[in-house]
N, C-alpha and C positions, 0 to 999 in steps of 0.2 A: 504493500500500500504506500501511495506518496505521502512524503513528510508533509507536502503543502496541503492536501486536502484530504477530507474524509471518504469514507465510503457511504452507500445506503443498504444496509441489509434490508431486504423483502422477505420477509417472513410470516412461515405457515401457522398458525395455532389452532389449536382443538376446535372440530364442529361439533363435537359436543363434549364426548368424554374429555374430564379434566386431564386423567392419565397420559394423552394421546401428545402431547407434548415434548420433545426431543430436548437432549440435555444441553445440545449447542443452541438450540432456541432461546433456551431461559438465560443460558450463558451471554448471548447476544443482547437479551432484551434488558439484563442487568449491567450490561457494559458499556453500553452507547447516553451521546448526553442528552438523546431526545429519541420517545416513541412517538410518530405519527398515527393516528389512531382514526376510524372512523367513526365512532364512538367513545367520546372519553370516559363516560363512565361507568358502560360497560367492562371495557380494556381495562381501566383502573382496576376493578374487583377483581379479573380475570390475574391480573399479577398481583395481586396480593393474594391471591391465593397460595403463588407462590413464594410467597415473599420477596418478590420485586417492585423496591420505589422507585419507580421511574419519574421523569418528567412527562409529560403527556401533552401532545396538540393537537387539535381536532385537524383533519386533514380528510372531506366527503364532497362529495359532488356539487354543495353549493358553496364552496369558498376554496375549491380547488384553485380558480385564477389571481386568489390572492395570497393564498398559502406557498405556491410552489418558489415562487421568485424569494421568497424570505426563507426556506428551508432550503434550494438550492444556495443560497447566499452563506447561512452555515455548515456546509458542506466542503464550499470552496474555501470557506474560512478553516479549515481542519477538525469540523465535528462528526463524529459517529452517528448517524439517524438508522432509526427502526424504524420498516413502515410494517405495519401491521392492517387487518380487516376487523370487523366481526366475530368472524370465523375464518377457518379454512383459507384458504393461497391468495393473498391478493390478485388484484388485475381481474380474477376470474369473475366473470360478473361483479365487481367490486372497485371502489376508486382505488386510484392509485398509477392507473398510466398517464398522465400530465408527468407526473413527478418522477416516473422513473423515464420518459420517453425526454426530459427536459436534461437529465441527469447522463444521459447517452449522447447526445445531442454537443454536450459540455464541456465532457469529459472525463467526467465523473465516476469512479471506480460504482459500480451496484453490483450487489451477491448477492446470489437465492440462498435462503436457509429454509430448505423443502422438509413439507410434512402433510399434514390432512389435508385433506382435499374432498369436498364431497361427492365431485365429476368421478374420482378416482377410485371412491371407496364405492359408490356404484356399481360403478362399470366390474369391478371384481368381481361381485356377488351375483349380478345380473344373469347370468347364464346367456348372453347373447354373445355375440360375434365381437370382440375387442381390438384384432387387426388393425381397423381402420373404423375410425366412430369420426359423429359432424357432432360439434357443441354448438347451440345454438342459443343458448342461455334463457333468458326469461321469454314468452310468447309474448307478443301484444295484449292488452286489456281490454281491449272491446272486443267487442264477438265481430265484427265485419273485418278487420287489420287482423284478427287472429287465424279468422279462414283463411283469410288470404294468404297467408305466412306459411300456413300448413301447406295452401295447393301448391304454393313454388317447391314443397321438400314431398311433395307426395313421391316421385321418382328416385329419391335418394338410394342406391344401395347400400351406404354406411350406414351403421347403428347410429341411433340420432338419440344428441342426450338433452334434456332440454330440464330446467329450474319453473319451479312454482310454489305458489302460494295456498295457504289453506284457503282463502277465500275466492280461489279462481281452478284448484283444482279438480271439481268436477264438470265444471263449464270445459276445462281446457279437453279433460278426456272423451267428454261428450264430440268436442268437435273432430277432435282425432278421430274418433267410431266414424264419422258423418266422412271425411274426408278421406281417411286412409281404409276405411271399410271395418266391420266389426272382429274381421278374423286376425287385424295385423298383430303379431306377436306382442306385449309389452310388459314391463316392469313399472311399477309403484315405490321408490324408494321414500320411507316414511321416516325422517326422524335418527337417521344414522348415527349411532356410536350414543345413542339415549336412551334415556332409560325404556320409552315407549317405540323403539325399534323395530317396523317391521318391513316386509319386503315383499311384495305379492306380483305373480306373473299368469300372465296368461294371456290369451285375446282381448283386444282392447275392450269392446264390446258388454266380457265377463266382469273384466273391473270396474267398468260404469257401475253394473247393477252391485257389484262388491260394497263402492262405495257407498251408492244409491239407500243401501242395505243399514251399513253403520257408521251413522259421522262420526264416530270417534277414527276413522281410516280415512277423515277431512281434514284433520287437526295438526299444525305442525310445519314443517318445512321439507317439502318433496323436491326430487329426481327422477324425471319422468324419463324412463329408457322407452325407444320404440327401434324393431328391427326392421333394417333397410326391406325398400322396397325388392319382391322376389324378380331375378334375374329372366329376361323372356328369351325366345328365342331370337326373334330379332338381335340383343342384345349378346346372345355368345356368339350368332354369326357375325356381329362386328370385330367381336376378340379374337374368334379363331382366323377373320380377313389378317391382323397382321402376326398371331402364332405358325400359321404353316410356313409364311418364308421361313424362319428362324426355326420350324421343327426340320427342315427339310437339310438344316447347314448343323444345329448343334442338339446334343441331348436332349432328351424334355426334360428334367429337371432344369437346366441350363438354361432352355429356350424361354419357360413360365418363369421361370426369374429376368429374364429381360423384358419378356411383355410385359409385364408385370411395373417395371420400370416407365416401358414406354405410352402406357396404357394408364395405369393406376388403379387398375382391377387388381383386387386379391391375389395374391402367389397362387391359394392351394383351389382357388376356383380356375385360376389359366390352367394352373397344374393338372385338374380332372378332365379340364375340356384337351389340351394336351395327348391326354392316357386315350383318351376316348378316340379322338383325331386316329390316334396310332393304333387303335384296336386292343387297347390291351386295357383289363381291369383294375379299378380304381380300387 
């Protein structure tokens, strides 16, 4: 690190469980001369819990334009900042890119100090496809801007991960049933690393009437996983148009890792259509 200026650590903290917290975390957030916080008095409790006193500045989405130039300014002055969220990894759905996009821009030394993640802790459990996932973060709030949002992702192949609200996630799942059809595979992440933790999958359609069934499966802070849209045919005869030069010169293994490159289809999908190309079982 330079003698003349400090760094910004970006750091992860608990979305829920206290425990969830890494020991270079605490280390960090006890060592620097200012956390930037999106809630301060939130943040505040949350390090006293574990017995860290920090300094603490509010640093969210309505005073980001005046916060950054004063928190960049002690940085280049040789101070340590912690920027911190709510919860879970800054940036991601959360403020905090003014300040580290101002800090890059600068010159400014930033380091990730990784840890919870709610996209993360998801996507693990989820039982979908993780290769390749699209985050799309919160949906629109009106029902007209939110169908909308859905039809541009109806075609998606990637698992789509998307954030919501207990007060919009039966409206959201409803419109998914209505857009993406009732059978599209999905996950309910409820509440992750809390004590009220649950995780429910199935067709979209089921978990309408799931929730429909018991609000307390409304309550909380969700992860809505939904699995890409299913591959058509049209769709593998575009893949295998540019697989067969490339099976015709090198391996299939070999080959579904360059399409794959060239394409941005799945390895182990080129790879089947690949197998099949060449007659041989998958």
């Amino acid at each position: 690190m330079s003698n003349l200026q400090g760094t910004l650590y970006v750091v992860a903290t608990p979305i829920g469980n206290r425990g969830d917290i890494s020991e270079r975390a605490r280390r960090v957030l006890a060592g620097v001369a200012v956390v930037a916080a999106e809630d301060t008095r939130h943040s505040g409790q949350l390090l006293s819990h574990y017995g860290i006193s920090a300094r603490l500045v509010s640093l969210h989405e309505h005073n980001e334009d005046r916060q950054v130039p004063r928190l960049l300014a002690r940085l280049q002055a040789g101070e340590d900042i912690a920027l911190i969220s709510d919860a879970g990894t800054p940036l991601v759905s959360d403020p905090g890119y003014r300040l580290v996009s101002a800090c890059a821009w600068a010159g400014v030394r930033t380091s990730p100090v990784p840890g919870p993640s709610a996209v993360m802790a998801a996507l693990s459990v989820a039982g979908l496809p993780t290769d390749r996932f699209c985050f799309e973060g919160f949906l629109p709030a009106r029902p007209g801007p939110r169908r909308k949002a859905l039809a541009a992702l109806a075609a998606e192949p990637r698992t789509l991960v998307l954030l919501e609200s207990s007060h919009r996630i039966l409206d959201s799942l409803r419109t998914v049933a209505e857009v993406f059809g009732p059978e599209r595979p999905a996950v309910v992440a409820r509440e992750l690393t809390k004590t009220w933790e649950t995780v429910l999958r199935g067709p979209v359609g089921a978990l309408v009437q799931r929730l429909e069934a018991d609000p307390d499966q409304r309550r909380g802070e969700f992860v809505l996983l939904l699995a890409g849209a299913p591959a058509t045919a049209s769709d593998d005869e575009t893949l295998l148009h540019t697989l067969r030069p490339l099976l015709a010169e090198l391996p299939v293994k070999r080959a579904a890792r360059v399409a794959a490159q060239i394409t941005g289809a799945p390895r182990n999908r080129l790879y089947q259509l690949a197998l099949r190309e060449k007659g041989v079982e998958g």
